[in-house]
N, C-alpha and C positions, 0 to 999 in steps of 0.2 A: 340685381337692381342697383343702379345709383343712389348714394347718399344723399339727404335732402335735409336741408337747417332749413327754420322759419329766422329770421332776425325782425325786432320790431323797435327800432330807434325815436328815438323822443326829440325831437327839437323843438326850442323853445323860441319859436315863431311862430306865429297862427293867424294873422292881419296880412302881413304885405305876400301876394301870391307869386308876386315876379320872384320875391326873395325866394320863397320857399321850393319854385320851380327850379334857379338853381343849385338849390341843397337836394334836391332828389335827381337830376340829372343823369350823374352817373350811375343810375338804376334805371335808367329806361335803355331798350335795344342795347341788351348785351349778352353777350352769349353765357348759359347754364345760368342765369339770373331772371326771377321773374316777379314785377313792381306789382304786388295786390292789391294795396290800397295806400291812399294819401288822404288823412283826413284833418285839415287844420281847424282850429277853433278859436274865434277873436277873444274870446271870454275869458279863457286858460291859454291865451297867447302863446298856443304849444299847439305842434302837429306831430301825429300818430303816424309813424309810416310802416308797411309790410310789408316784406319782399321774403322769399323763398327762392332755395336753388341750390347747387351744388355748395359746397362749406365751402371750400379756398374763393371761390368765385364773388361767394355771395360776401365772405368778410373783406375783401378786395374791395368790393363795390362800394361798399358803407366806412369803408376807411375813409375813401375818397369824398363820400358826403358831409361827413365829422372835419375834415379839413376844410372844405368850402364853408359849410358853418360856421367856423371858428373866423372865418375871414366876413364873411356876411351878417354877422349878429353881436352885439354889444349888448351884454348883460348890465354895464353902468347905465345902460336909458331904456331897460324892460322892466314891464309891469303886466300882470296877469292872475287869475287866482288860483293858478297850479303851481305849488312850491317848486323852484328849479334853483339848481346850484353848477348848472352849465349849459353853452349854448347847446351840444348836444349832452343832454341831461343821463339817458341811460341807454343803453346798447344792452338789448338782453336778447340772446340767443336761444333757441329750442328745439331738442332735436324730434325732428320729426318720421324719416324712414332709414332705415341701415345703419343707423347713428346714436352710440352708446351715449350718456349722458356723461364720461369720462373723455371720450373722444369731443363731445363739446363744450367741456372743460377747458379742455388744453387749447380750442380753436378760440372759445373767450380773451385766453391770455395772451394768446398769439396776437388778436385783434385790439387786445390792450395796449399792447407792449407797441404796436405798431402806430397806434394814437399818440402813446406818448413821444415817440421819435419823431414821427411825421411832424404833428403837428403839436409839439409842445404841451402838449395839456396834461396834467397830473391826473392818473387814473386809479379808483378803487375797486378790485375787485367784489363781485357782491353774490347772494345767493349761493347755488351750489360752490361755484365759484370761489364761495368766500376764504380769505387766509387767516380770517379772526372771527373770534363769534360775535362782535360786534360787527359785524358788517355783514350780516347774512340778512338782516332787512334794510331796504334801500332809504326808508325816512331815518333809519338812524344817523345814515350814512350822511344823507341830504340835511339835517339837521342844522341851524344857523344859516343854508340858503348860501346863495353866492356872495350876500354881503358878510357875511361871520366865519366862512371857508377861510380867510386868510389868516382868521385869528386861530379858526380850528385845530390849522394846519400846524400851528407850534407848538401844537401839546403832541411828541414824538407816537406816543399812542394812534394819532389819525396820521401820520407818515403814510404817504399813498404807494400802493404797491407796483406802481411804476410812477417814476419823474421824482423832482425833486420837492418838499414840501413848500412852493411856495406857488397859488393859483397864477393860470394864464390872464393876463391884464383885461380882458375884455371877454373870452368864454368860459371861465372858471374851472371846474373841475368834471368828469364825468364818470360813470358808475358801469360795468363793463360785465355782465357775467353770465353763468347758463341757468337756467330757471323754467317750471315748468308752466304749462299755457294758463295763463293768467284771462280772466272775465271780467271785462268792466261794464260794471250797474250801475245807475245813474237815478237818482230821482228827483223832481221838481217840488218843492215845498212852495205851497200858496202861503209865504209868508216873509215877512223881510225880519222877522228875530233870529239874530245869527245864533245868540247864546241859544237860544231852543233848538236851534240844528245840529249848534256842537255839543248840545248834551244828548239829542239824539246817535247821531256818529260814533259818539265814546260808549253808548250803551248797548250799540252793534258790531263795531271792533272787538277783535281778542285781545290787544292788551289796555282795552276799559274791562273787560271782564263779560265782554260776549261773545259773538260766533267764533268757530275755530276757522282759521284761513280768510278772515275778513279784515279788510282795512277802510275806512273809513274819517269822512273827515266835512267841514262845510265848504260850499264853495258860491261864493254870490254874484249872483248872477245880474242882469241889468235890472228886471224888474220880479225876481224872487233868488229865494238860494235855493239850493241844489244839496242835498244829499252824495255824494262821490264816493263810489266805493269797490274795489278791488278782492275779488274771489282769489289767491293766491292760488290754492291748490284744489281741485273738482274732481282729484285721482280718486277711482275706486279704491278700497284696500286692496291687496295682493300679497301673494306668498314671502316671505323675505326672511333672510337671517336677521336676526336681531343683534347678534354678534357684532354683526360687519357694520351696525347703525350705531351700535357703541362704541368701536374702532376708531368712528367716521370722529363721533363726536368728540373723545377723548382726544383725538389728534390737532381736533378744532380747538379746543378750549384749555388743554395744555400748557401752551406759551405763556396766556393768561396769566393761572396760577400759578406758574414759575415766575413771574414777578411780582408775584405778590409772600415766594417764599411757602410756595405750597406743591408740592409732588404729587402726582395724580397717577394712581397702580390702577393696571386692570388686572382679573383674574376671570377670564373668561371658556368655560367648556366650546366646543363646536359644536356647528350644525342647530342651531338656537332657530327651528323655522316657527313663526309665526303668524298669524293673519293679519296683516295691519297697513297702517298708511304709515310710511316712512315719514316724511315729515312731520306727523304729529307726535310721533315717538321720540322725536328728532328732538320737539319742542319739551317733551316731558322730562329728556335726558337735561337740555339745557336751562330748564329753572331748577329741578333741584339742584344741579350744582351750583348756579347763582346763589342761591339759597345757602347752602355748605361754603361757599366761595367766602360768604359776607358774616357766616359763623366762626370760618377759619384764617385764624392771621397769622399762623405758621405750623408746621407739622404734614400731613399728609388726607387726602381723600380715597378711596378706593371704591375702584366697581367692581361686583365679579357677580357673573351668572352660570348658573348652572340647571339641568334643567332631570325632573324627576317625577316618573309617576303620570305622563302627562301633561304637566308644567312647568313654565321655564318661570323661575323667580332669579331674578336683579335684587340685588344691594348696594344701597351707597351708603356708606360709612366715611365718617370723618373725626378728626382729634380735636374738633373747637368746641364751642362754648355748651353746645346744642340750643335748644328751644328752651323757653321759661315756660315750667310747670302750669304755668295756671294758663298758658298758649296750647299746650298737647291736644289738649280736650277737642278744640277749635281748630287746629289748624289747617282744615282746607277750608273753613269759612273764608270769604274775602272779605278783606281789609282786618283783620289781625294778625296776620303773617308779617306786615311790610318792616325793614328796617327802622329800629329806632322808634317803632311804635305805629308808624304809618301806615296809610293804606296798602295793602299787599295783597296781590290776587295769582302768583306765579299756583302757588300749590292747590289752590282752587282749581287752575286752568288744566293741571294736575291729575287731579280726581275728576274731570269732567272727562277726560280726554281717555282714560284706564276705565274710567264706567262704559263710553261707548265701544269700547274694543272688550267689553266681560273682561275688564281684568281688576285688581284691586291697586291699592296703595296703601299703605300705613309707615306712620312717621311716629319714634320712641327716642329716648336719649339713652343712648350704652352708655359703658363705663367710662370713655374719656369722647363726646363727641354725640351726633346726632346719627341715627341710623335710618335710612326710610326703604323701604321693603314693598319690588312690584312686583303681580304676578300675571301671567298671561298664560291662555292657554295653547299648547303645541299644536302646530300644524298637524293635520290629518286631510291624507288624500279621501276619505270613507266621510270625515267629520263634514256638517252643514257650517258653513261659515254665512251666517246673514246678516250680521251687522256691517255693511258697507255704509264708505263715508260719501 
């Protein structure tokens, strides 16, 4: 059977239809490429488009739409209440038959690399994608908008992984990577308090300290706001090595800690299967290192799993400060964990995430450092696995 990407680009037009007919153009009648949907919206001054088709085909296609954009849309005279930080804002790829999630990796980049030659525009990879753990969620990435991209872009940290650091004068920057099928929910609030929206929002999002895989946010509408909110991931759990997820991680986050003067060892057995949803493991791995990152200001971190008896237990160990005593007690409480005394909810989001999958966490201070200790139970083809996410 042939290969099959879904791509779903974001342009940040949603009013003028002439325009936006020709930014989807070279999607209609073309061969191994097929237009699913075009949905603009005056409100969020951004249209949602879907096309599905052969991979060379379909990222052919949508190159060619991201360069018409850039030519048809001027982000100095857009206004809408969907944050964008470019006229085509994100480019996210998903694969859908015959098509590894590394093979759609590589076709993200390929599609990036080709944005930025084509058409000048400085592009960050994001999601699986991503080449830094800051850029694995797209509002980070989008953060400051296309009016504070250019100041963004001087801090060598947001150096875009393709072009040079300085945004396109009129479509700014865009976000290019492979990621899995994403569910947008929407809801209408009979009310015009925004504050009451965006306290609701933060209190259904995960990093307010709610759901896992939600993003949320307000969005005001002509004559109420709107609740907006994005299901990132809907994947059942599934068999996996946990190994290959701390690999992933370690390789992600790495760089990082080498400029902050910190060396990150793994020491990992094989064959770690587990029952689980990779991204959330994915999540658990990347706050406690934040967590160790922000404890540690030189020396080393280590992870090493091994697995016995049934269970595969993870350690992360570090040479910094650890946690303050009268913290231990509390520590997946949220809002005592955070930096410097602040609200903090990473190791909360922590133990919520290890409870759903039956497994534990515990966090102690060794002899030079903080130590935190996960456990999970091993796969078994015999064993009932019911906790799906």
């Amino acid at each position: 059977m042939n290969k099959i990407v879904e791509c779903v680009p974001n342009f940040s037009e949603g009013k003028d239809l002439a325009k936006i007919e020709r930014i989807v153009a070279p999607l209609k009648n073309k061969e191994n490429v097929k237009l699913v949907g075009v949905e603009p919206d005056a409100s969020y001054n951004r249209t949602v488009v879907t096309v599905i088709g052969e991979p060379q085909a379909v990222k052919n296609a949508v190159v060619e739409c991201v360069i018409i954009a850039s030519q048809e849309i001027d982000l100095n005279h857009h206004m809408g209440e969907h944050k964008r930080m470019g006229a085509t804002d994100v480019v996210p790829f998903i694969p859908i038959t015959n098509i590894s999630i590394e093979e759609t990796v590589e076709l993200s980049k390929e599609c990036a690399k080709e944005i930025n030659e084509k058409a000048n525009i400085p592009v960050f990879l994001y999601s699986n994608s991503a080449t830094n753990p800051d850029r694995v969620k797209l509002p980070t990435i989008r953060k400051g908008e296309f009016e504070g991209m250019a100041e963004k872009l001087k801090d060598p940290h947001w150096a875009p992984d393709y072009g040079e650091a300085k945004i396109h004068p009129t479509a700014g920057v865009t976000a290019v990577g492979c990621r899995p099928f994403l569910i947008a929910f929407n809801i209408d609030c009979a009310t015009k308090d925004k504050e009451a929206i965006k306290f609701i929002a933060k209190a259904i999002r995960l990093s307010g300290g709610g759901y896992k895989c939600i993003q949320a946010g307000p969005a005001e509408m002509e004559d109420f706001i709107q609740v907006t909110m994005n299901v990132t991931d809907s994947a059942k759990r599934i068999k996996l090595d946990v190994g290959e997820v701390i690999q992933q991680v370690a390789a992600l986050y790495r760089p990082a800690l080498e400029r902050n003067g910190v060396t990150l060892n793994t020491d990992i057995d094989t064959e770690l299967a587990v029952y689980g949803n990779p991204e959330e493991l994915t999540q658990v791995l990347f706050n406690i290192l934040q967590n160790s990152k922000e404890h540690t200001q030189s020396g080393c971190i280590t992870i090493s799993a091994v697995r016995e008896n049934g269970t595969i237990t993870i350690t992360v160990t570090d040479t910094g400060s650890g946690l303050p005593p009268e913290i231990l007690p509390r520590a997946f409480e949220r809002g005592v964990t955070g930096k410097d005394g602040g609200t903090g909810i990473g190791l909360a989001i922590c133990k919520d995430i290890m409870d759903a999958h039956s497994g534990t966490i515990r966090i102690a201070n060794g002899d030079c450092g903080a130590v935190v200790t996960l456990t999970l139970r091993e796969y078994r083809e015999d064993a009932s696995h019911a906790a799906e996410g």
